[in-house]
C-alpha positions in Angstrom: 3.3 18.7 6.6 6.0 20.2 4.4 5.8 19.8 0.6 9.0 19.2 -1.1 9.9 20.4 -4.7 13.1 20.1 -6.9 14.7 22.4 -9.4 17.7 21.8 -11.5 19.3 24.4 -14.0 22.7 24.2 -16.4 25.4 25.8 -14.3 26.2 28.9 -16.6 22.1 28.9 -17.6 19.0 30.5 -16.3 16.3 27.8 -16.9 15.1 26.1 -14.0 12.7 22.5 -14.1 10.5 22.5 -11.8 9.8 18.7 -10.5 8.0 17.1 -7.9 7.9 13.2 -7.7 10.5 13.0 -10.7 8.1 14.7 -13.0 8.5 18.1 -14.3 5.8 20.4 -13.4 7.0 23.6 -14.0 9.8 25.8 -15.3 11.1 29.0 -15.1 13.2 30.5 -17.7 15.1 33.7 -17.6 17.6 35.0 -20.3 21.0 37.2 -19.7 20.1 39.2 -22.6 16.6 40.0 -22.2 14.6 41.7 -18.9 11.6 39.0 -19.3 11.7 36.0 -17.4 8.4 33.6 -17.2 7.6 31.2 -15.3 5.0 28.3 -14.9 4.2 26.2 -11.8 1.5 23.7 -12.1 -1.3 25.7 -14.0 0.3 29.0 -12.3 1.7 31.2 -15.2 3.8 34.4 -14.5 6.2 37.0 -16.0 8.8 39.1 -14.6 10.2 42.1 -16.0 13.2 43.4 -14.5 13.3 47.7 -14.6 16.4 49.2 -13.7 16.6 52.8 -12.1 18.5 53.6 -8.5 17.2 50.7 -6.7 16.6 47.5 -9.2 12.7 46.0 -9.1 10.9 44.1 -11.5 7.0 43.7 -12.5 5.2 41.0 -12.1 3.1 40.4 -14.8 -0.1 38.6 -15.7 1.2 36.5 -19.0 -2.4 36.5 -20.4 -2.9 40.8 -20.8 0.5 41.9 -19.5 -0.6 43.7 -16.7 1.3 44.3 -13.3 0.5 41.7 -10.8 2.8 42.0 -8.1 6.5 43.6 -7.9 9.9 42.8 -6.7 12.2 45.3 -5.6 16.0 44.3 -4.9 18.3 45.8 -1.9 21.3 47.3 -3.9 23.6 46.8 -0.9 22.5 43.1 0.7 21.0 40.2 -1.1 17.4 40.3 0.2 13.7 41.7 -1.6 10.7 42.4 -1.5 8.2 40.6 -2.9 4.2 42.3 -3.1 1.3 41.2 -4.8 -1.7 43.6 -3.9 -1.6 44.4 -0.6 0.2 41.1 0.3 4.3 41.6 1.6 6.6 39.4 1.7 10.4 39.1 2.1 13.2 37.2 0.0 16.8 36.8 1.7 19.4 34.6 1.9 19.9 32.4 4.8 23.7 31.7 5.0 27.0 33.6 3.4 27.1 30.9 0.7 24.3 31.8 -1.1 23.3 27.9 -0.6 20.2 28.5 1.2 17.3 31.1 1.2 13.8 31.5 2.5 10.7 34.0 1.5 8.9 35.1 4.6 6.3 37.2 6.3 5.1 38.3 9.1 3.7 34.9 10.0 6.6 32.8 9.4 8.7 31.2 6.5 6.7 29.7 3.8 9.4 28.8 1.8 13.1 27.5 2.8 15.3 26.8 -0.2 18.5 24.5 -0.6 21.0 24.6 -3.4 23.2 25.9 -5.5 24.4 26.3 -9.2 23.2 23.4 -10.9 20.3 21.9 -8.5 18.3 22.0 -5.2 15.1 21.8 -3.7 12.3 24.1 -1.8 10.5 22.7 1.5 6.8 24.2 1.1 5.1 25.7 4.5 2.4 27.0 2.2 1.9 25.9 -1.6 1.9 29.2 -3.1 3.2 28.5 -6.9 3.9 32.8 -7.5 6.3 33.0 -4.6 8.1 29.8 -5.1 8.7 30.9 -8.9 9.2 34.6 -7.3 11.8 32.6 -4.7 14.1 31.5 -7.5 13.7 34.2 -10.0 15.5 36.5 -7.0 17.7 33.9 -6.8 18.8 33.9 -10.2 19.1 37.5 -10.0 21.3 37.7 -7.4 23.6 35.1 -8.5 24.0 36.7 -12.0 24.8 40.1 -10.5 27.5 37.5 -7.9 29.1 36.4 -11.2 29.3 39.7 -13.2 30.8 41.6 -10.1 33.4 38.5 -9.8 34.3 38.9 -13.8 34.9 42.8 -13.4 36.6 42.4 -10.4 39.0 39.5 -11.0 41.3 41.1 -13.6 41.6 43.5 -11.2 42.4 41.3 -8.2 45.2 39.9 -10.7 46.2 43.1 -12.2 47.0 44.6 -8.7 48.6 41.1 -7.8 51.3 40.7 -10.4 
């Protein structure tokens, strides 16, 4: 049986709520300005701190000592990652050319399928895992932040060359 959980954020914001049966249960909050996002899920607390070099990747931390966890690392070219915590892999990659739908996988199948976009959505749990489903939107956030700062640079030129 599939478990079903809701997020909604502010449009132009960061911070997800986490809610299952109308009741918040978690949250996630990342900042523009700073590379620490953290994230709680039930009793599940994570960080992530996003490291920039060649190829983007990001730690995640234990919130009680600070201590590398797991990691992300971010495809440069296509919207899809890699998510690790020990010897555990797992994959992060968007479903459909909207950017409506994504899904973190493994060998074994999808574990996690999410819907939305913007300002709300949901996730439909194959296996209740609360660090991937934080780790499932916080790549989504990503992604869509790096969406809307290539559309800012790139639409004065669009009307630059068009007028």
């Amino acid at each position: 049986m599939q478990n079903v959980l809701h997020w909604q954020k502010g449009i132009f914001q960061c911070n997800f709520r986490l809610m299952a049966n109308d009741q918040i249960i978690g949250h996630l909050k990342d900042s523009e300005f700073s590379r620490i996002a953290t994230g709680r899920l039930n009793t599940t607390e994570i960080s992530f701190k996003r490291l920039e070099g060649l190829h983007s990747y990001a730690d995640i931390l234990d919130p009680l000592n600070r201590q590398p966890i797991g990691s992300v690392r971010f495809n440069a070219w296509y919207p899809q990652a890699t998510i690790r915590y020990g010897e555990q892999i797992y994959y992060w990659k968007f479903v459909n050319i909207l950017e409506t739908q994504w899904k973190v996988y493994n060998e074994d199948g999808v574990l996690l399928a999410y819907k939305g976009w913007s300002g709300k959505g949901k996730v439909l749990i194959n296996q209740q895992e609360e660090r991937l489903i934080l780790a499932g939107l916080y790549i989504s956030s990503y992604y869509w932040r790096m969406t809307a700062i290539l559309l800012a640079f790139s639409l004065p030129v669009l009307l630059f060359i068009i007028l």
